[in-house]
C-alpha positions as CSV (number, residue, x, y, z in Angstrom):
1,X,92.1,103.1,105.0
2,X,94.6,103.5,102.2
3,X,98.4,103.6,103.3
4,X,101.4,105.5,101.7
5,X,104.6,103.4,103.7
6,X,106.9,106.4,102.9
7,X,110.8,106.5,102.5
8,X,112.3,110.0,102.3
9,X,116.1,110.0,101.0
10,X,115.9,109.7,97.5
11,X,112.2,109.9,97.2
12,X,111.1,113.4,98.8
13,X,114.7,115.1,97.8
14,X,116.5,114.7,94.6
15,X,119.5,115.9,92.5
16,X,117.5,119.3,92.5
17,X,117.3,119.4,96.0
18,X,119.6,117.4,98.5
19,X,117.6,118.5,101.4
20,X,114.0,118.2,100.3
21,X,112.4,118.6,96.8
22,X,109.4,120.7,96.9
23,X,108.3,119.1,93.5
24,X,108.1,115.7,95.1
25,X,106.2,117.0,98.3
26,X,103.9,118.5,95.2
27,X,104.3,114.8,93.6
28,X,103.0,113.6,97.4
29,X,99.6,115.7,97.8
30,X,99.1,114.1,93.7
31,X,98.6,110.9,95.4
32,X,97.1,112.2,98.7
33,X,94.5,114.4,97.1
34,X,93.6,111.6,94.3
35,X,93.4,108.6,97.1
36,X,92.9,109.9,100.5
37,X,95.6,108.0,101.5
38,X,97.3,108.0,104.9
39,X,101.2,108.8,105.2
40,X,103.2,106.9,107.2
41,X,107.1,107.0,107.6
42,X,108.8,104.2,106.5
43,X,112.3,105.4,106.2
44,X,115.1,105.5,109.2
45,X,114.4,109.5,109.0
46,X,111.1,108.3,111.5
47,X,113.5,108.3,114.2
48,X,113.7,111.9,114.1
49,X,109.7,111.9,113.8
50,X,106.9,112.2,116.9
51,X,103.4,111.0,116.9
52,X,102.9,112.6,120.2
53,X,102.1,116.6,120.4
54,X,104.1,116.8,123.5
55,X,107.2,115.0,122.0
56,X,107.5,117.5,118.7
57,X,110.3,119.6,119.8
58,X,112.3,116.0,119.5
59,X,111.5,116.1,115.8
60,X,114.9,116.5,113.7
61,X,115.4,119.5,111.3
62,X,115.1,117.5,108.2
63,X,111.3,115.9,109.3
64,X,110.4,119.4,110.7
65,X,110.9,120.5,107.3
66,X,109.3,117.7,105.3
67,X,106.1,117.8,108.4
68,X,106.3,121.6,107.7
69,X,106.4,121.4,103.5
70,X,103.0,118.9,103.9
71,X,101.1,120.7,106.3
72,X,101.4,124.0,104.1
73,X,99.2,122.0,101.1
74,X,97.2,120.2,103.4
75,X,98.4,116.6,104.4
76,X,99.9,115.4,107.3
77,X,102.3,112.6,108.5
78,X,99.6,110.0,110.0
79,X,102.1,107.8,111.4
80,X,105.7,105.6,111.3
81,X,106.6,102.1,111.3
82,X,108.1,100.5,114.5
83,X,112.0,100.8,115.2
84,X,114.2,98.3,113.4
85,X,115.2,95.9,115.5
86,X,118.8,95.1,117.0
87,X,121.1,92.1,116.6
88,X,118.9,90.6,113.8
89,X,118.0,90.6,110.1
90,X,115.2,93.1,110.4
91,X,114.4,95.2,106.8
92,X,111.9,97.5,106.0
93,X,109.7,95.0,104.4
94,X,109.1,93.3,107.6
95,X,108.8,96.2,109.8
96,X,105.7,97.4,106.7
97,X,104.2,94.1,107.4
98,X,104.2,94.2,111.4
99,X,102.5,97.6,110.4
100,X,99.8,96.1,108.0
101,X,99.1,93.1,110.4
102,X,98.6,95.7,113.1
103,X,95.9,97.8,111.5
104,X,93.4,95.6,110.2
105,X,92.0,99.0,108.7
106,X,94.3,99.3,105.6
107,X,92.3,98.0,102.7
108,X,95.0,98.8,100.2
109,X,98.4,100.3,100.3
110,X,101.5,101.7,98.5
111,X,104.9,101.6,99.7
112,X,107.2,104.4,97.7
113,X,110.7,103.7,98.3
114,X,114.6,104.3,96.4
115,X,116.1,100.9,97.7
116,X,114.7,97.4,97.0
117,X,115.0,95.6,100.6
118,X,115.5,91.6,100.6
119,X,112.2,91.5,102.0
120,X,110.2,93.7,99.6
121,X,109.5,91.0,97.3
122,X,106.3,90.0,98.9
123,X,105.0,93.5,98.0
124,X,106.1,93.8,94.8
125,X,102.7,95.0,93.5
126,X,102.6,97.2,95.9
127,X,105.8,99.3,95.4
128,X,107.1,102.3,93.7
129,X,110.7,102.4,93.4
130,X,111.9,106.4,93.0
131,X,115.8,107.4,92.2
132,X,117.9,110.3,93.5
133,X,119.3,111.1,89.9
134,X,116.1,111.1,88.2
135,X,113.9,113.1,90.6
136,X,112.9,111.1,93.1
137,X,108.9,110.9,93.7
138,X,108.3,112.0,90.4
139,X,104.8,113.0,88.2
140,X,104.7,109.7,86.7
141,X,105.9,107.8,89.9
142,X,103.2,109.2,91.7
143,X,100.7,108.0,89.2
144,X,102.1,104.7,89.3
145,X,101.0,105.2,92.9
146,X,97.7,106.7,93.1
147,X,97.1,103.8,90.5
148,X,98.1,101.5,92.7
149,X,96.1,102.9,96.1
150,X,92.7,103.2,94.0
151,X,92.6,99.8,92.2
C-alpha cells in the first residue's frame, strides 16, 4: 500500500482560498489517480475527522468539506494518525512513524506537509513541503509526490 500522510492548512487551502483550495484537492486526485495511494490525515485538522460511519456527524465543518470536495472526484480519506500525545515532546514525525510501524502494508509513502517538524528529518526523502503564499499542494508539488510514491 502506498501512503499519502496528509497535512491540510497550507497544503489543501491557499492564498486563493483560506478555507479549502479546490485546485489542490484537483492537485490531490493528480497523485491519487497516478499512485493509488492511500490518504491518511496527518494534520491536527484529524481531530475533527471519523473513521467510524456512526461517528460522522462529529466530523468538523472544515473536514466535512475537504471529505466532501474528495469524494465528489473519487478518493476518499482512508485514515488518520494517532492523537498527539500530552505532557511530552510528541511531533508529527513521530506520530507518521507509530503509523508506518503499525501497518506493515505500506511499501512506500509520501508525507505532504507546510511545516518542517524537528522530527521530519528521518523522512526527508519522503516529504513534500507545500506553502500558503505560493498555492499550497501545487501541480509541480504533486509531481514531486507521485514521483516520490511510484519510485
Amino acid at each position: 500500500m502506498k501512503v499519502i500522510f496528509l497535512d491540510v492548512d497550507g497544503v489543501m487551502n491557499s492564498t486563493d482560498n483560506e478555507w479549502l483550495d479546490l485546485k489542490c484537492v484537483d492537485n490531490l486526485y493528480t497523485i491519487v489517480s497516478q499512485t493509488d495511494a492511500k490518504v491518511v490525515i496527518s494534520s491536527s485538522w484529524r481531530d475533527g475527522w471519523h473513521k467510524e460511519p456512526e461517528m460522522k456527524h462529529l466530523d468538523s465543518a472544515e473536514m466535512a468539506d475537504l471529505e466532501s470536495a474528495m469524494q465528489d472526484l473519487g478518493m476518499e480519506i482512508y485514515d488518520k494518525t494517532r492523537p498527539q500525545l500530552s505532557g511530552v515532546m510528541d511531533f508529527r514525525g513521530n506520530q507518521i512513524k507509530d503509523y508506518i510501524e503499525s501497518h506493515d502494508d505500506i511499501e512506500n509513502f509520501v508525507i505532504i506537509d507546510d511545516l518542517f517538524f524537528p522530527d521530519f528529518g528521518q523522512f526527508e526523502e519522503h516529504l513534500v513541503m507545500t506553502d500558503f503564499d505560493e498555492g499550497g499542494l501545487t501541480a509541480d508539488k504533486a509531481e514531486m509526490a507521485v514521483e516520490i510514491l511510484n519510485a
